[in-house]
C-alpha positions in Angstrom: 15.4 59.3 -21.8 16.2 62.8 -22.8 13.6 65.4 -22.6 12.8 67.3 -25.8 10.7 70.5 -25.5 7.2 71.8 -27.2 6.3 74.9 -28.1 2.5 76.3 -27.7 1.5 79.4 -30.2 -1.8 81.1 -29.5 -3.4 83.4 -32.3 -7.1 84.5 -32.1 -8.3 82.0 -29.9 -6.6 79.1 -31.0 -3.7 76.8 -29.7 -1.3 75.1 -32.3 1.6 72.8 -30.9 4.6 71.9 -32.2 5.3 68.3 -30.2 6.9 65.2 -30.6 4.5 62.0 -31.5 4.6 60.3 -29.0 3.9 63.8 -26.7 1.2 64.4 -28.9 -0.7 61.2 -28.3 -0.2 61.0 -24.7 -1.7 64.7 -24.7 -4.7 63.5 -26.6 -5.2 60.4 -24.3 -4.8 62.6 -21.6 -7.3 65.3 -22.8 -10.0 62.3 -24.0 -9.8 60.5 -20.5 -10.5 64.0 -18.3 -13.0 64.8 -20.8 -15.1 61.6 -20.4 -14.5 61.6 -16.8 -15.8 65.4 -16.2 -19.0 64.9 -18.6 -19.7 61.1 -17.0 -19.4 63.5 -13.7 -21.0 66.2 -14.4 -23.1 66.6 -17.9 -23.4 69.5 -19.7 -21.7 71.3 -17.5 -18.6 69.7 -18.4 -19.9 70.6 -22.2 -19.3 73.9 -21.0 -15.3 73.7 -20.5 -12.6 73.4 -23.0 -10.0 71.3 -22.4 -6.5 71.1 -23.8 -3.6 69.5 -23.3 0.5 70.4 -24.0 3.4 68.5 -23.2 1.4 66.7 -20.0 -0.3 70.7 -18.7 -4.3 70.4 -19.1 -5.8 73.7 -19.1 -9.4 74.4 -18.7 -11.3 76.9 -19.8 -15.0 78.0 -20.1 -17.6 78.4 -17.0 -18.5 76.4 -14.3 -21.8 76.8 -11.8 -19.7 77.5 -8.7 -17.0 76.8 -6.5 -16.9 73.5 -5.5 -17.5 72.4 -9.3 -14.1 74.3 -10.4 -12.5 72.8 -7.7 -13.8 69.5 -8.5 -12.8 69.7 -12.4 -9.6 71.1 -11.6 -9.0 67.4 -9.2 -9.8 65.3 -12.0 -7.4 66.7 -14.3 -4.9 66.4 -11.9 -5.8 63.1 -10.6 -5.5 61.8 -14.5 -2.3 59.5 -15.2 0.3 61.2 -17.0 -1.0 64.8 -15.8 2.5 67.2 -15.1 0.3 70.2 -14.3 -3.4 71.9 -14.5 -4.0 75.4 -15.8 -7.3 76.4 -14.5 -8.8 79.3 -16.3 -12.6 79.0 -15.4 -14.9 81.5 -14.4 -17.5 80.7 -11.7 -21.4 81.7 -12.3 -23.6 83.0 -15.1 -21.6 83.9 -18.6 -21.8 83.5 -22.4 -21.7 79.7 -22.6 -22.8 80.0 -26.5 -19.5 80.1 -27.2 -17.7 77.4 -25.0 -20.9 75.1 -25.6 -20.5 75.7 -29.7 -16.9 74.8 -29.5 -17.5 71.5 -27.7 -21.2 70.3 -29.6 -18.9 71.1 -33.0 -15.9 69.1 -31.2 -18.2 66.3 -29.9 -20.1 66.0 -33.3 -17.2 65.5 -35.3 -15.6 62.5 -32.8 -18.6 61.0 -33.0 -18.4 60.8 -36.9 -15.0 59.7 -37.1 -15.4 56.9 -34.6 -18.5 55.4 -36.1 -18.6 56.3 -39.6 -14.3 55.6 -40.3 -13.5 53.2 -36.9 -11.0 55.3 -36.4 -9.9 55.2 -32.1 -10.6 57.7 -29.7 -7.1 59.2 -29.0 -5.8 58.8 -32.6 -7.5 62.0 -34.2 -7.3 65.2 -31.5 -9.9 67.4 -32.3 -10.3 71.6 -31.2 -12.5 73.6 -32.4 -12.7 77.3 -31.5 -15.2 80.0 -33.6 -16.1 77.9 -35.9 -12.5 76.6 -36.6 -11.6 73.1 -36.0 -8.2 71.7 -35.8 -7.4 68.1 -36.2 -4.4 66.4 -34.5 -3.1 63.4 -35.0 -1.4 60.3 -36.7 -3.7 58.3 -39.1 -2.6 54.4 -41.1 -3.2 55.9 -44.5 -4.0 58.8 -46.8 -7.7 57.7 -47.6 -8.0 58.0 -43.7 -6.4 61.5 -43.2 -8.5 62.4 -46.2 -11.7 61.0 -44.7 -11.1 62.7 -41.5 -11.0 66.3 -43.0 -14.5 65.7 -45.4 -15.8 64.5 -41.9 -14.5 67.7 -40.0 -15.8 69.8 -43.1 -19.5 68.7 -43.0 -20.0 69.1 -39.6 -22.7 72.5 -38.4 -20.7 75.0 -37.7 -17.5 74.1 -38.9 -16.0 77.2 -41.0 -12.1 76.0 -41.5 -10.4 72.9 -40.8 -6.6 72.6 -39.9 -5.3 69.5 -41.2 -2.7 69.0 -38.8 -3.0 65.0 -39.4 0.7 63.0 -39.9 0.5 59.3 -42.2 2.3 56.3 -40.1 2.4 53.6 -42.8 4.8 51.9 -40.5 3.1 52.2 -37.1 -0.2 50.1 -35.8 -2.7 51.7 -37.1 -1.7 51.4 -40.8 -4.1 50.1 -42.5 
């Protein structure tokens, strides 16, 4: 199979990828299944760390209590099926949480919402949010879902912008 490249952009805080579908889905499986395994492992602490994940590279980001804890979330990324690489950016000890805790409640409120109020799965919709800002990723069935998804992401506390970065698959699954 040949191997086709992704491109990362970073502007004020936020990531944007340019990927293929099938990348882009495996990155948001991979991102959902080390985030439930770090907060299953370690509570809000985990809430504390951002995780994203490009072309198969999780990076993590935010503050961790000590040590043993950033080696311990830098493991289970790595240890995650279809992980090509971890990019650990934490800082160990006290900081300003606010801001990695606000990014994550806004992030964790919105999946919430979208799984239970639209049945939409887990790893279809990937959602970031940074300063208010949140991005959604992904491939819906239909139009009324992609629509749905943004009102969702819209009502949520905190949530100044969204990025409608959601793609239609008629053909695919999940159509509807």
């Amino acid at each position: 199979m040949p191997a086709f490249g992704a491109g990362l952009v970073t502007l004020n805080g936020l990531s944007s990828s340019v990927q293929l579908a099938g990348t882009r889905q495996s990155d948001t499986r991979i991102t959902s299944v080390v985030r439930s395994a770090l907060v299953a492992g370690h509570g809000l602490e985990a809430r504390q760390v951002d995780i994203e994940t490009g072309s198969g590279v999780v990076r993590l980001t935010g503050w961790v209590a000590s040590e043993a804890s950033r080696q311990e979330f830098v493991r289970v990324a790595r240890d995650t099926a279809g992980v090509r690489g971890v990019t650990d950016d934490l800082a160990i000890g006290k900081g300003s949480t606010d801001r990695w805790f606000g990014n994550e409640s806004i992030r964790a409120q919105i999946e919430a919402r979208l799984r239970f109020g639209t049945g939409i799965a887990a790893g279809d919709i990937d959602v970031r949010s940074s300063r208010g800002i949140v991005r959604l990723i992904g491939i819906v069935g239909s139009e009324a879902t992609r629509r749905e998804a943004v009102r969702i992401a819209h009502a949520a506390p905190g949530v100044t912008e969204v990025v409608n970065e959601l793609l239609v698959d008629r053909t695919g699954p999940r159509a509807r």
